[in-house]
ROTOR-470178 format. One record per atom (N, C-alpha, C): residue in three letters; chain; atom name; y, z, x. Coordinates in nm, 3 decimals, decimal comma. Layout:
N
@code->ALA&unit->A&site->CA&Y->Y&Z->Z&X->X
...
// end
This chain:
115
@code->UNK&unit->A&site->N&Y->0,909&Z->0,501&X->-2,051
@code->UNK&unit->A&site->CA&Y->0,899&Z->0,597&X->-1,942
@code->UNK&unit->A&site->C&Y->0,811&Z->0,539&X->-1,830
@code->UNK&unit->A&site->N&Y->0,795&Z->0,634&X->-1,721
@code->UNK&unit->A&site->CA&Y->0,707&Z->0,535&X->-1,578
@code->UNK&unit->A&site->C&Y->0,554&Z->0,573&X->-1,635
@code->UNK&unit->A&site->N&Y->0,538&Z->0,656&X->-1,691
@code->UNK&unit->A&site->CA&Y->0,405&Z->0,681&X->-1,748
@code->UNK&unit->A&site->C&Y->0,357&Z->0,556&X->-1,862
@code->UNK&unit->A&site->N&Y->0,404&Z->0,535&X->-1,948
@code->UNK&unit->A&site->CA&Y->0,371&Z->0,431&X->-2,065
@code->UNK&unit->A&site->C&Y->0,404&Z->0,284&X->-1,995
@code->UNK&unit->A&site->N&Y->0,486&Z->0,277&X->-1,844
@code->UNK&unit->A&site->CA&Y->0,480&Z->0,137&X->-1,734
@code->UNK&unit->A&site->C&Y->0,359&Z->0,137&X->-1,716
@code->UNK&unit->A&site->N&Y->0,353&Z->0,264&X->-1,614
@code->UNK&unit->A&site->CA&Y->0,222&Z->0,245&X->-1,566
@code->UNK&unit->A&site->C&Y->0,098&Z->0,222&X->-1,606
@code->UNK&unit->A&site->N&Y->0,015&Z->0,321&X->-1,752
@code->UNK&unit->A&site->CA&Y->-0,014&Z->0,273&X->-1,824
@code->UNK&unit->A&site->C&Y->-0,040&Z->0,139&X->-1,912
@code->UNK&unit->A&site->N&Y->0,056&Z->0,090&X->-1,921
@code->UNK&unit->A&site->CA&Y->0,069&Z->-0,069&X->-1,942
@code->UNK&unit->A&site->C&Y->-0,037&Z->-0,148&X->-1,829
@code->UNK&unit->A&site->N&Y->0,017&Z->-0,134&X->-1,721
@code->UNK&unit->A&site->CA&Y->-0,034&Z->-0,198&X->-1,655
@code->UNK&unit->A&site->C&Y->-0,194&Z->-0,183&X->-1,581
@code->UNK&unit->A&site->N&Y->-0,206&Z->-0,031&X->-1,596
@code->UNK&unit->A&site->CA&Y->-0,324&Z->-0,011&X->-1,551
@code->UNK&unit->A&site->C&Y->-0,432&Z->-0,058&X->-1,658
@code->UNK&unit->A&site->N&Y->-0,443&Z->-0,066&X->-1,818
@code->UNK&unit->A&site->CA&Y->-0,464&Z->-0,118&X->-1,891
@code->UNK&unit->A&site->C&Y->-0,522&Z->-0,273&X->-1,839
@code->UNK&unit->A&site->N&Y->-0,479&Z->-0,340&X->-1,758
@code->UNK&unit->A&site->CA&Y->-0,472&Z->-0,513&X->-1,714
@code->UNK&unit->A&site->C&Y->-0,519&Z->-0,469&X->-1,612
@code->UNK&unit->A&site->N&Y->-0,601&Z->-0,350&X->-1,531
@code->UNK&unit->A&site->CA&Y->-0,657&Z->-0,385&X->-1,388
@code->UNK&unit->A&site->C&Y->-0,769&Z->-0,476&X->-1,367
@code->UNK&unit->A&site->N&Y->-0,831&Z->-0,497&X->-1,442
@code->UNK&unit->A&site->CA&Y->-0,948&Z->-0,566&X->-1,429
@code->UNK&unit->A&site->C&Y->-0,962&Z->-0,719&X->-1,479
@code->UNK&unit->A&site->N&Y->-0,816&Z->-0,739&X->-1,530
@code->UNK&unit->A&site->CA&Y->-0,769&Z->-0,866&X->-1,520
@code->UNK&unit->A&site->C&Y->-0,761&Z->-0,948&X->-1,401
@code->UNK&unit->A&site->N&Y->-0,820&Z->-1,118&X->-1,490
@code->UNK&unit->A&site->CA&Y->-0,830&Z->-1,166&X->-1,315
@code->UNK&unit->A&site->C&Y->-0,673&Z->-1,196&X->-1,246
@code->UNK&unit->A&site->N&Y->-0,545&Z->-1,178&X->-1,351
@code->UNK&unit->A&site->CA&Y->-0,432&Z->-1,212&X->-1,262
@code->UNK&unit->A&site->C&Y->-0,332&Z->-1,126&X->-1,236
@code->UNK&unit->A&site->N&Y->-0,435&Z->-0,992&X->-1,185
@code->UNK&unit->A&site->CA&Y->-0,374&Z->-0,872&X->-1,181
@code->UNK&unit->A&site->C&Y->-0,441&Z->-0,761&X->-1,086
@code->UNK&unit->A&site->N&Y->-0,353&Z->-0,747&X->-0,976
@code->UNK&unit->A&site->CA&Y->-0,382&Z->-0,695&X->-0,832
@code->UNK&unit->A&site->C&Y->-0,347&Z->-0,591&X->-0,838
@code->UNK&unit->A&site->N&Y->-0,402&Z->-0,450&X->-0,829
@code->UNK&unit->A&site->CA&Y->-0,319&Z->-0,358&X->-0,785
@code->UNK&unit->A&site->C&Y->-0,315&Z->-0,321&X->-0,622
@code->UNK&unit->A&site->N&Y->-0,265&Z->-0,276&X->-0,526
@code->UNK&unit->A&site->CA&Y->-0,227&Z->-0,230&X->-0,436
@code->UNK&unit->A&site->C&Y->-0,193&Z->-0,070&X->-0,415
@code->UNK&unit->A&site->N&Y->-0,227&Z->-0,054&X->-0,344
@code->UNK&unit->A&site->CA&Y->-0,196&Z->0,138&X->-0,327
@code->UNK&unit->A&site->C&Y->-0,134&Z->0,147&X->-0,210
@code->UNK&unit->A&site->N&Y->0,026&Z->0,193&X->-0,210
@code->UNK&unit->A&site->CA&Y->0,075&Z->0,241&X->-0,040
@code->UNK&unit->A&site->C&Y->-0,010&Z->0,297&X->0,001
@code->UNK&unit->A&site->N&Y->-0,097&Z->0,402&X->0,008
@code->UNK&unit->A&site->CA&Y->-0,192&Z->0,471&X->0,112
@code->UNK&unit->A&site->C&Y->-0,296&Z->0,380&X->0,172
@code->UNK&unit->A&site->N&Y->-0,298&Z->0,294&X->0,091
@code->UNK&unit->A&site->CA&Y->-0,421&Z->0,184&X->0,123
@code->UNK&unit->A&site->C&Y->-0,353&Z->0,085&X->0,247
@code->UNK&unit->A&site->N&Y->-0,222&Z->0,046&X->0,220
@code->UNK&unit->A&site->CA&Y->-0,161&Z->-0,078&X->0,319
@code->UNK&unit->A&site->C&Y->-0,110&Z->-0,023&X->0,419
@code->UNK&unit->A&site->N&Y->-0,071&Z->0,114&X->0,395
@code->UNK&unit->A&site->CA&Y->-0,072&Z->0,173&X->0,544
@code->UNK&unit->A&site->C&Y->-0,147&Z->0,256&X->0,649
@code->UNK&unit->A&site->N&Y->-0,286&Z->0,266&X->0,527
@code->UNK&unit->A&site->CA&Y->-0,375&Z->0,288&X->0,628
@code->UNK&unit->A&site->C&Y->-0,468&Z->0,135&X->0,700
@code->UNK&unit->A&site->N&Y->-0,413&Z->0,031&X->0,616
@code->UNK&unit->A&site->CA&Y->-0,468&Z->-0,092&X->0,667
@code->UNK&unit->A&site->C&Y->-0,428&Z->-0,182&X->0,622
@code->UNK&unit->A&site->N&Y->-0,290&Z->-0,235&X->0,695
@code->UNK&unit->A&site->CA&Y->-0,233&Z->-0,376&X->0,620
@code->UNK&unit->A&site->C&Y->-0,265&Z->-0,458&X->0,676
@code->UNK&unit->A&site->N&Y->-0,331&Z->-0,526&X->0,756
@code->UNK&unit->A&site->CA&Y->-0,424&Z->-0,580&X->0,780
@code->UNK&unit->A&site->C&Y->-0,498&Z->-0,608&X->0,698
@code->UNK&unit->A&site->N&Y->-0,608&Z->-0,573&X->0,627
@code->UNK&unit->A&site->CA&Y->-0,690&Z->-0,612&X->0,516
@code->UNK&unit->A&site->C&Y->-0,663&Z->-0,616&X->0,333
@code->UNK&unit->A&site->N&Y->-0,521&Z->-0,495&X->0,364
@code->UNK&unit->A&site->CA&Y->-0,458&Z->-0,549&X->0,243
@code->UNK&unit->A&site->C&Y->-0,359&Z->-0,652&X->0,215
@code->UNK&unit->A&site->N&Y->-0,327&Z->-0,721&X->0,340
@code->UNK&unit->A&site->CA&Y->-0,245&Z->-0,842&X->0,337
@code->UNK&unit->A&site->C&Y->-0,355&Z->-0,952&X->0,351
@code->UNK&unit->A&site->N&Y->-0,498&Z->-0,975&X->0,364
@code->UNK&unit->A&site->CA&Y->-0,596&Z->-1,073&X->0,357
@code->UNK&unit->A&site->C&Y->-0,652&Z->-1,035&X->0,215
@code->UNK&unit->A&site->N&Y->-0,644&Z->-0,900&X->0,106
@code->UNK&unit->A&site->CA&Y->-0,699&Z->-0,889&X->0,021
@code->UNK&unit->A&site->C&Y->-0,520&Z->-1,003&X->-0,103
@code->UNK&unit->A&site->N&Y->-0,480&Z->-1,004&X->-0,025
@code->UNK&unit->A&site->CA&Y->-0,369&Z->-1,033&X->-0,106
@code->UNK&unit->A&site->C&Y->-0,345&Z->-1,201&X->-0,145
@code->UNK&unit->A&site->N&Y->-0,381&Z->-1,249&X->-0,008
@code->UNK&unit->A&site->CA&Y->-0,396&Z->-1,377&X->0,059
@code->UNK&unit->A&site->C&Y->-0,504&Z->-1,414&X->-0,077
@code->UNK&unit->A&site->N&Y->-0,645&Z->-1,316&X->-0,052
@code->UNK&unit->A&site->CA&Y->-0,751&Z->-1,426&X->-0,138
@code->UNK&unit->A&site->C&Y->-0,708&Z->-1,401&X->-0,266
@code->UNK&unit->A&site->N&Y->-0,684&Z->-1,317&X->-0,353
@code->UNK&unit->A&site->CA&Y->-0,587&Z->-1,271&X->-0,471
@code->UNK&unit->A&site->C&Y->-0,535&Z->-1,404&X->-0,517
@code->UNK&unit->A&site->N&Y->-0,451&Z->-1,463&X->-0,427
@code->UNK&unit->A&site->CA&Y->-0,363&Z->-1,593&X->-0,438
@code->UNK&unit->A&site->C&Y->-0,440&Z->-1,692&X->-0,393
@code->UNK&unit->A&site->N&Y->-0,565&Z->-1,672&X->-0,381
@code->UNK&unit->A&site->CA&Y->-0,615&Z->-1,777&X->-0,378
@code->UNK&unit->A&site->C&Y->-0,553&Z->-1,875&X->-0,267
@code->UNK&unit->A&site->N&Y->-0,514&Z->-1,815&X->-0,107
@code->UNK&unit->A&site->CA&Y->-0,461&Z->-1,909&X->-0,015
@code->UNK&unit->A&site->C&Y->-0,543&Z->-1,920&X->0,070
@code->UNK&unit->A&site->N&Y->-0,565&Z->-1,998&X->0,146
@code->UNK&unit->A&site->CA&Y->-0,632&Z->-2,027&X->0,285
@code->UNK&unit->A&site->C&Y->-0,582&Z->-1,982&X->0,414
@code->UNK&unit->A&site->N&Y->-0,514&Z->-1,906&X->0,445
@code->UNK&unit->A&site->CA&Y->-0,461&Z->-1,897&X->0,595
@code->UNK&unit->A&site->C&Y->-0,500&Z->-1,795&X->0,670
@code->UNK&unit->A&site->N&Y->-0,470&Z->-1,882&X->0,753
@code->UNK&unit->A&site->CA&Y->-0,532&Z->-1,875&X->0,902
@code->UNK&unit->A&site->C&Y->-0,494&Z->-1,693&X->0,997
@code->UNK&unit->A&site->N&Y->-0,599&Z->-1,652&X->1,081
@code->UNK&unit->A&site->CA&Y->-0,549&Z->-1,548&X->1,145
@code->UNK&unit->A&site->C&Y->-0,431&Z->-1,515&X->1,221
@code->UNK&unit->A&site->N&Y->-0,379&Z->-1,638&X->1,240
@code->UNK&unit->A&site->CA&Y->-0,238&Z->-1,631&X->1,291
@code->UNK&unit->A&site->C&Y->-0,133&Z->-1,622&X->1,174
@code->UNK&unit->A&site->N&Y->-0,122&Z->-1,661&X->1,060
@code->UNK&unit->A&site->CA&Y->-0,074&Z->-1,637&X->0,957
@code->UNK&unit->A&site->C&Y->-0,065&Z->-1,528&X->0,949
@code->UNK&unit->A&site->N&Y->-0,136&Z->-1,468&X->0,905
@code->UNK&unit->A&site->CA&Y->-0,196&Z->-1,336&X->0,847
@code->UNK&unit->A&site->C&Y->-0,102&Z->-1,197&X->0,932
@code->UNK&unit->A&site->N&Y->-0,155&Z->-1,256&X->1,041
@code->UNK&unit->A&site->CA&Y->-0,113&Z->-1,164&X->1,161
@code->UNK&unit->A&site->C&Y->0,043&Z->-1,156&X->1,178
@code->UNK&unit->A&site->N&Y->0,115&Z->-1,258&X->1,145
@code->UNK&unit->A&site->CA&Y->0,297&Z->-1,287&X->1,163
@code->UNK&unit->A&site->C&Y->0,319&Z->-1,198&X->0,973
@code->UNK&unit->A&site->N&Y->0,252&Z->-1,250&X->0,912
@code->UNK&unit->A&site->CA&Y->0,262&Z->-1,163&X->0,778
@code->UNK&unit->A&site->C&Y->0,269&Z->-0,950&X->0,747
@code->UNK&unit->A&site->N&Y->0,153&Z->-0,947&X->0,826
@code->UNK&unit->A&site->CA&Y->0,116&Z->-0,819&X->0,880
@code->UNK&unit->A&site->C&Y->0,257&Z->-0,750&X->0,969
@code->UNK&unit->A&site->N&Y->0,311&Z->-0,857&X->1,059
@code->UNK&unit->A&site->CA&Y->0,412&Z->-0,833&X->1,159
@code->UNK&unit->A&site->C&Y->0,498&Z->-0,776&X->1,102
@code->UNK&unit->A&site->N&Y->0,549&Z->-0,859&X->1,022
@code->UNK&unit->A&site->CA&Y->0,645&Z->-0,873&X->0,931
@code->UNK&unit->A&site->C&Y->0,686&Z->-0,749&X->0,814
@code->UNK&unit->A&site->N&Y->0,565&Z->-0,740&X->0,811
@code->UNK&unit->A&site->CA&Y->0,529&Z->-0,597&X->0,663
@code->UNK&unit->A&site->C&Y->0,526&Z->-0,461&X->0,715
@code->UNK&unit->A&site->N&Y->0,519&Z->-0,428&X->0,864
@code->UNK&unit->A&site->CA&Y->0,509&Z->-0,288&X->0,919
@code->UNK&unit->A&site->C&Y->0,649&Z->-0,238&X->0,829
@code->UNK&unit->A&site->N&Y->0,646&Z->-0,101&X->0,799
@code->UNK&unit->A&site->CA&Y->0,770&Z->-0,063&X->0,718
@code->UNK&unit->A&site->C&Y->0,900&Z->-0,052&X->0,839
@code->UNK&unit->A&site->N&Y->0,846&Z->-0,054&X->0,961
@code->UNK&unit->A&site->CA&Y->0,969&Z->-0,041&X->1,097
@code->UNK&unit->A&site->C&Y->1,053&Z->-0,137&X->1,083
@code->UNK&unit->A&site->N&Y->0,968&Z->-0,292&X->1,097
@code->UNK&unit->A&site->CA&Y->1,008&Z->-0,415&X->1,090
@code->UNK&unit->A&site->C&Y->1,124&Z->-0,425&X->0,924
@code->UNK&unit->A&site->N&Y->1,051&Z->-0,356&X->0,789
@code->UNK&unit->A&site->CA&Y->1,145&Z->-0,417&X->0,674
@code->UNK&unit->A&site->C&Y->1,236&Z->-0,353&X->0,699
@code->UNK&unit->A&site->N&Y->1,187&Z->-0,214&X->0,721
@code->UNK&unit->A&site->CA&Y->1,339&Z->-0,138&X->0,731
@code->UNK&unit->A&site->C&Y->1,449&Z->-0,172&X->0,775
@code->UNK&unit->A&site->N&Y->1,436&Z->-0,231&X->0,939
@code->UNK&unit->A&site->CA&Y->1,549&Z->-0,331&X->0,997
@code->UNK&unit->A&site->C&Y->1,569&Z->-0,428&X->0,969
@code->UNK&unit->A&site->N&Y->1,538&Z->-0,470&X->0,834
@code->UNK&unit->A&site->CA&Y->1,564&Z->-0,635&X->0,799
@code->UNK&unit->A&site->C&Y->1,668&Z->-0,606&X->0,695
@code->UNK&unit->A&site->N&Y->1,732&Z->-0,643&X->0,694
@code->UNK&unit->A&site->CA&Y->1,862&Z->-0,634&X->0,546
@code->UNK&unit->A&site->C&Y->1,811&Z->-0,688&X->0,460
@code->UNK&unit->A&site->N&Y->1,754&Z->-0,809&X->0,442
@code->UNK&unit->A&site->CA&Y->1,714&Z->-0,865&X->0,346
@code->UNK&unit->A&site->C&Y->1,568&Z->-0,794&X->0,280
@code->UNK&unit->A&site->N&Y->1,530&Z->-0,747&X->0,320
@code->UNK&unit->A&site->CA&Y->1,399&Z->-0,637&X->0,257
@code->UNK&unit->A&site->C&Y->1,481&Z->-0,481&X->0,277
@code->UNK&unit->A&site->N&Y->1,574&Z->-0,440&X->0,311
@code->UNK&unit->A&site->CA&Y->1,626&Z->-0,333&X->0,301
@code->UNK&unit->A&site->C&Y->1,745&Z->-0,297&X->0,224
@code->UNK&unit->A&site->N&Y->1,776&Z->-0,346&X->0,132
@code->UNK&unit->A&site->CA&Y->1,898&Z->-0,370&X->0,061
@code->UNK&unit->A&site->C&Y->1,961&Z->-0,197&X->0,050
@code->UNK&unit->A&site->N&Y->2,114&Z->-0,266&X->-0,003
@code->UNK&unit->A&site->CA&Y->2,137&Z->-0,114&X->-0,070
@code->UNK&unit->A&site->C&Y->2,139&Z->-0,125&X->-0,173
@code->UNK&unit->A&site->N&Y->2,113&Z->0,011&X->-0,276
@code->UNK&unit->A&site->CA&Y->2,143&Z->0,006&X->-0,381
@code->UNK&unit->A&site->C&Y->2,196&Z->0,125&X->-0,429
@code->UNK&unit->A&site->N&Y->2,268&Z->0,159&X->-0,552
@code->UNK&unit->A&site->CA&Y->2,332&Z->0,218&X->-0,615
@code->UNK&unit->A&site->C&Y->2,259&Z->0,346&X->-0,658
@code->UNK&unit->A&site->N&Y->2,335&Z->0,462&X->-0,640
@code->UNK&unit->A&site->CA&Y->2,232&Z->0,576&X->-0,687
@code->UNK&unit->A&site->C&Y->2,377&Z->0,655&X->-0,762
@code->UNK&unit->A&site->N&Y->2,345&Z->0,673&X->-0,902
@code->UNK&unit->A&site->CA&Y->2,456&Z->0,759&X->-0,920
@code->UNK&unit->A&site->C&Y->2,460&Z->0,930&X->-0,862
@code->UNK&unit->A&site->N&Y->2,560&Z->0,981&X->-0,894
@code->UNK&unit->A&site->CA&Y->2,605&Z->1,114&X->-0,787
@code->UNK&unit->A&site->C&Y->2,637&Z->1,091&X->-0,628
@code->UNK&unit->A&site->N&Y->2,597&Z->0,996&X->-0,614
@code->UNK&unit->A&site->CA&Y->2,558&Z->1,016&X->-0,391
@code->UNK&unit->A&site->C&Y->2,772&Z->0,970&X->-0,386
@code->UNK&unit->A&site->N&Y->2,830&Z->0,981&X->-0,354
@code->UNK&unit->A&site->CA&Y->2,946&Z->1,012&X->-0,228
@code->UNK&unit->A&site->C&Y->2,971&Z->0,855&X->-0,231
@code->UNK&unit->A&site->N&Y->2,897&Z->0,836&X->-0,130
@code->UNK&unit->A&site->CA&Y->2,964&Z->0,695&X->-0,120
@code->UNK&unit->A&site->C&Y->2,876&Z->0,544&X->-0,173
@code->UNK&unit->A&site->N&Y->2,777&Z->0,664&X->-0,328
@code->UNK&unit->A&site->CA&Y->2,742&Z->0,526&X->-0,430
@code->UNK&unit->A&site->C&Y->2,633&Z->0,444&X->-0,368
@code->UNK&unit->A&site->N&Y->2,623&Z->0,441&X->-0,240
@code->UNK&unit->A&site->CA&Y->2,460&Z->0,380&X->-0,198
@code->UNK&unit->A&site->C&Y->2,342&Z->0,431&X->-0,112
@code->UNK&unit->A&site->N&Y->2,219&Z->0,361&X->-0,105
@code->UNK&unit->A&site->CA&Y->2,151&Z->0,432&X->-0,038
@code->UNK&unit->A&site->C&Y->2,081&Z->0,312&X->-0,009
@code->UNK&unit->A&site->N&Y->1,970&Z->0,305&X->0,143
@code->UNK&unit->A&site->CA&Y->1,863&Z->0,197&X->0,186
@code->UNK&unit->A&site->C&Y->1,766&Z->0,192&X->0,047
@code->UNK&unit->A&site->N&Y->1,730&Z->0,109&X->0,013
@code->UNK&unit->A&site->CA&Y->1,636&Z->0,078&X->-0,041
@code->UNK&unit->A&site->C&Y->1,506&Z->0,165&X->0,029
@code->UNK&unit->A&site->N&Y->1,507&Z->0,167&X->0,183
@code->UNK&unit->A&site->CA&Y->1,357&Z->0,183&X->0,190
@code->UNK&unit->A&site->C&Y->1,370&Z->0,297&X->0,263
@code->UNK&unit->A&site->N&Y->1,340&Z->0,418&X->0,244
@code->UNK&unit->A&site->CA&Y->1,329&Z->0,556&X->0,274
@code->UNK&unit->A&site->C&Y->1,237&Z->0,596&X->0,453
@code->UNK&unit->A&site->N&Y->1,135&Z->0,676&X->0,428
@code->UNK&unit->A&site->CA&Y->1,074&Z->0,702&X->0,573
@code->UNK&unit->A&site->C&Y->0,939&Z->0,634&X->0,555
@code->UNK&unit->A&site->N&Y->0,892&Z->0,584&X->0,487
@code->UNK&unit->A&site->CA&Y->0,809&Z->0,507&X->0,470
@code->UNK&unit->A&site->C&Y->0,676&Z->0,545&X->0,543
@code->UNK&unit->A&site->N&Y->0,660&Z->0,676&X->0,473
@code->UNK&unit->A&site->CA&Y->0,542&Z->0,837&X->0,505
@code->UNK&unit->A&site->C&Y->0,487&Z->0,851&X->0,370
@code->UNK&unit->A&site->N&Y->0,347&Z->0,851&X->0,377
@code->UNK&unit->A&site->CA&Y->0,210&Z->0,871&X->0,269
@code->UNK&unit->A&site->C&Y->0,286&Z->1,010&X->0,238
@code->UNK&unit->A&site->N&Y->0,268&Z->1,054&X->0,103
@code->UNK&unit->A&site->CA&Y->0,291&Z->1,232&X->0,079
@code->UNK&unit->A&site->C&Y->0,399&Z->1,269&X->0,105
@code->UNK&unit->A&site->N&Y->0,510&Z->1,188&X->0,121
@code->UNK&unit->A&site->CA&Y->0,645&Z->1,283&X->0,155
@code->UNK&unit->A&site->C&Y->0,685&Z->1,365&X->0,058
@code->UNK&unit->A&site->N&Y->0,609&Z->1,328&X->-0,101
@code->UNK&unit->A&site->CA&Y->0,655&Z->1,356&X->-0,214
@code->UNK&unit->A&site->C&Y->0,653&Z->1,491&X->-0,153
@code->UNK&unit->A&site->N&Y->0,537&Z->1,530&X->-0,138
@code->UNK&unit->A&site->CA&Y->0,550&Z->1,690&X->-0,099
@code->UNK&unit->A&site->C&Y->0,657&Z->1,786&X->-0,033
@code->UNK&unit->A&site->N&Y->0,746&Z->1,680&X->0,004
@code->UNK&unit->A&site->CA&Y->0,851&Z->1,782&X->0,051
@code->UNK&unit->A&site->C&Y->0,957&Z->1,737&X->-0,029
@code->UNK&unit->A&site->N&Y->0,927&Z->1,706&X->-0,120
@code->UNK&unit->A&site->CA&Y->0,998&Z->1,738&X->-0,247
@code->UNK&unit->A&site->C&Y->0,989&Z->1,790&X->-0,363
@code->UNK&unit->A&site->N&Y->0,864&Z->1,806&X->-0,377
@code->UNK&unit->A&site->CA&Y->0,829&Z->1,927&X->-0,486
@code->UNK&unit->A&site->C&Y->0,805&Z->2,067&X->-0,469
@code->UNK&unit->A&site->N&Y->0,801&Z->2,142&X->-0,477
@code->UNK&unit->A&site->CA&Y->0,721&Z->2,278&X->-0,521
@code->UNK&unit->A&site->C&Y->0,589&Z->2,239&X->-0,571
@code->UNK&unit->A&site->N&Y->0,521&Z->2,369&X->-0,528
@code->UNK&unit->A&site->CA&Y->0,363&Z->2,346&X->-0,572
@code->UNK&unit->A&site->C&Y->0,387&Z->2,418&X->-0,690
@code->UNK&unit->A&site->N&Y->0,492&Z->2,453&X->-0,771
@code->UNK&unit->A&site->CA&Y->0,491&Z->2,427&X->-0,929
@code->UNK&unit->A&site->C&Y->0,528&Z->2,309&X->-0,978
@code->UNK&unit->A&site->N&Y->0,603&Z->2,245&X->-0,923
@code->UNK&unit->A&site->CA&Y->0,669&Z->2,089&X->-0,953
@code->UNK&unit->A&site->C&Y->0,553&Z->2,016&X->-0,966
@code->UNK&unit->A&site->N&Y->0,499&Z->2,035&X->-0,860
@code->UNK&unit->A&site->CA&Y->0,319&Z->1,968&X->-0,819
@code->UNK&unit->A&site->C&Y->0,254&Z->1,968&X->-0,936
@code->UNK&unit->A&site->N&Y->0,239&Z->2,107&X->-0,935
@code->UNK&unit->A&site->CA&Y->0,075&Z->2,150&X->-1,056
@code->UNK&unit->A&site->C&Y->0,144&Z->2,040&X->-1,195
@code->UNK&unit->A&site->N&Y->0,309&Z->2,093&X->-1,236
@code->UNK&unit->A&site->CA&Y->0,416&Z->2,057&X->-1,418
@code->UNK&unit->A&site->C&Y->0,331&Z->1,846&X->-1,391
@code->UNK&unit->A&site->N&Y->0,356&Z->1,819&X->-1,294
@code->UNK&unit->A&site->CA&Y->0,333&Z->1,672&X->-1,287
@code->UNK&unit->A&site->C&Y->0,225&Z->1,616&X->-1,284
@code->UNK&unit->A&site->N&Y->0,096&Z->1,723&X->-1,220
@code->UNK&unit->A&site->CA&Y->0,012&Z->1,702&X->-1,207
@code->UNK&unit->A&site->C&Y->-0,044&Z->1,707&X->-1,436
@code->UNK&unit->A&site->N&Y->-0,010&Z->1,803&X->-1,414
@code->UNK&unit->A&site->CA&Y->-0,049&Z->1,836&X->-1,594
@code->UNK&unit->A&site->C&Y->0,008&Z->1,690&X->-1,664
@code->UNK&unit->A&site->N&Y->0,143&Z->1,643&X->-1,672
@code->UNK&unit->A&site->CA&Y->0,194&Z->1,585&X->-1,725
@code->UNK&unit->A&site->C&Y->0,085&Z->1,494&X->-1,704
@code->UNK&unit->A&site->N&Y->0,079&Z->1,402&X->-1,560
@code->UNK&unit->A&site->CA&Y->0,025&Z->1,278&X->-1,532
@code->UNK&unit->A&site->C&Y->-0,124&Z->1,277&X->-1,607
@code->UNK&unit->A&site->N&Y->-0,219&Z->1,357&X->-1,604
@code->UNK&unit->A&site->CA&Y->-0,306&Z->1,378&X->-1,712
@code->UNK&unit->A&site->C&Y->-0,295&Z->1,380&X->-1,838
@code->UNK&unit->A&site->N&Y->-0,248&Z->1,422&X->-1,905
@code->UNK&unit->A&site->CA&Y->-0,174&Z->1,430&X->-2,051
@code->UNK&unit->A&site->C&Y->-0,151&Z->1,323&X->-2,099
@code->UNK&unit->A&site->N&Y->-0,050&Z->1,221&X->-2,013
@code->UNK&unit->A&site->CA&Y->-0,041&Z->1,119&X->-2,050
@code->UNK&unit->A&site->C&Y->-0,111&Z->0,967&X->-2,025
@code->UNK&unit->A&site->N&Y->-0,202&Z->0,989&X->-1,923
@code->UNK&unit->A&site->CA&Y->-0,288&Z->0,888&X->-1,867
@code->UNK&unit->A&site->C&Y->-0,410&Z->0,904&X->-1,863
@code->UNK&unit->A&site->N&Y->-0,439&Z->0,988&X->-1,875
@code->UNK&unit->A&site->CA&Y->-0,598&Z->0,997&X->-1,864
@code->UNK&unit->A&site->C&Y->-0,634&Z->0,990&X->-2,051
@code->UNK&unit->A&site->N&Y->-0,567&Z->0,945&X->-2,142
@code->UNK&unit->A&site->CA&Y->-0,612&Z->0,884&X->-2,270
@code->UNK&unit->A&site->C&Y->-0,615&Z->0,787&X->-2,327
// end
């Protein structure tokens, strides 16, 4: 399940060859999470690097790239595909749940992770 993934992996955070990243974090500053990523890998580059990297990573920019925007297969949908990369908005979940959906997930995600 995504719970016993996640789990898995959060298990290895404090491993040295093991990064986590948070969307709220890179889009409130990809900028420093694309230099926290850089030293991660242990690379050297330069502010102009960094900066064409950053360019590159705005979700505007992947979105219009085919090659970072693929389609893929969703069963039920009509005509079988969808973008890979959605509106690329912190919290949209919320307009997809109910604040009972909220609370059932919120319970679950405790239940199963916080042991």
């Amino acid at each position: 399940s995504w719970f016993e993934y996640e789990k898995a992996w959060w298990e290895h955070r404090h491993d040295p060859n093991v990064l986590f990243l948070k969307y709220e974090d890179m889009q409130a500053n990809l900028q420093e999470s694309t230099e926290r990523v850089a030293k991660f890998l242990e690379m050297d580059v330069t502010p102009d690097i960094i900066g064409k990297v950053v360019e590159k990573s705005h979700f505007k920019a992947m979105k219009a790239d085919a090659a970072a925007n693929g389609v893929w297969k969703e069963p039920g949908r009509r005509d079988g595909s969808q973008p890979f990369l959605r509106k690329g908005v912190v919290g949209d979940w919320k307009s997809h749940f109910s604040e009972e959906q909220s609370r059932t997930f919120d319970n679950v995600f405790h239940e199963k992770l916080d042991g």
